[in-house]
C-alpha positions in Angstrom: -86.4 -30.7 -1.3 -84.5 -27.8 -0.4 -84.7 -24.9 2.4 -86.0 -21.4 1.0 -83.5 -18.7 0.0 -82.7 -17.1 3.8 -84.1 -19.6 5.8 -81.9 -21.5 8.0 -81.9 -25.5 6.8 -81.5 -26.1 10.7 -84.6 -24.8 11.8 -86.8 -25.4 8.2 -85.9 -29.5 9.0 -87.2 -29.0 12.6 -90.0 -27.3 11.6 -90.9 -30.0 9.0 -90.3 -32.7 11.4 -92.5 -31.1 14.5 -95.4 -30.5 12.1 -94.8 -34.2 10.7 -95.1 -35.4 14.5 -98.3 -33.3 15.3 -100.1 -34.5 11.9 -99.1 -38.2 12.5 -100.5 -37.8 16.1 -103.8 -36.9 15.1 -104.1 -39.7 12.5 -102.9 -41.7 16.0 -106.4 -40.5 17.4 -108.3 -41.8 14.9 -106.5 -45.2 14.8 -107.2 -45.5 18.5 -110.7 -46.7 17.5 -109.6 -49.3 15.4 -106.6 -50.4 16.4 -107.3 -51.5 19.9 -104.3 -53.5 22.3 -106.9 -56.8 21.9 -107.0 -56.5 17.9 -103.6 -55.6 17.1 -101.5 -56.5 19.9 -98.4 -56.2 18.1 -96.6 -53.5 15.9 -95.8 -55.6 12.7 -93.9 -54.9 9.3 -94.5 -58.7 8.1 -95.9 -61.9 9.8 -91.7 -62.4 10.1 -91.0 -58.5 11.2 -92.3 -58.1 14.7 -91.1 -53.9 15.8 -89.7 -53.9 19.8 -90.5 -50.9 21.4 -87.2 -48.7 22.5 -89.4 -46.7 25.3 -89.2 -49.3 27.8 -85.8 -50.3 29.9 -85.3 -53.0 28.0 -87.2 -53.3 24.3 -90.3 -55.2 24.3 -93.1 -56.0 22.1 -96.2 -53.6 22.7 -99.4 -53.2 20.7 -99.4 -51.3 17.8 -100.9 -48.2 19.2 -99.1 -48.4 22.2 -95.7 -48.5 19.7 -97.2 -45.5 18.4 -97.6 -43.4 21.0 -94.5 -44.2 22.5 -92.5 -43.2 19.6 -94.5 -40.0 19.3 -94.0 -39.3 23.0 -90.0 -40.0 21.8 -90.2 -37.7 19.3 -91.7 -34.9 20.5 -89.0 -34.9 23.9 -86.1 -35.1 21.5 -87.9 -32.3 19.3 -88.8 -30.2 22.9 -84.9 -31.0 24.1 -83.1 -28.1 24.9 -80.3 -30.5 24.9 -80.3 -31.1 21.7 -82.1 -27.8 20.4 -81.1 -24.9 22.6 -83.2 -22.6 20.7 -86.0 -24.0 21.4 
């Protein structure tokens, strides 16, 4: 995959990655329903692979939608940092 011809690869790769963020929150909507804290009360890769959630002082295990949107509410502060993208 590659920027187009005059567009700044910068800015394309942020694009791409806020409107990856704002797709994957509204498929995080429709999980909400089914994936409730009592159902699946743990983000898993594996029965062996159990995902700590970095949003909290100290990583903990959360439930799976929880994990979710607390890695989207990561995501879109580092992507709305003017920190780390002035332009912005």
């Amino acid at each position: 995959l590659k920027a187009p011809d005059q567009q700044d690869e910068g800015v394309w790769k942020y694009e791409h990655l806020r409107q990856f963020c704002l797709e994957l929150n509204d498929l995080t909507v429709l999980l909400q329903k089914e994936c409730l804290p009592e159902t699946c009360s743990q983000m898993t890769a594996t029965e062996q692979w159990i995902f700590l959630c970095a949003a909290h002082k100290n990583p903990k295990e959360c439930p799976a939608i929880d994990y979710t949107r607390h890695t989207l509410d990561g995501a879109a502060s580092l992507l709305n940092s003017n920190k780390y993208f002035p332009s912005r």
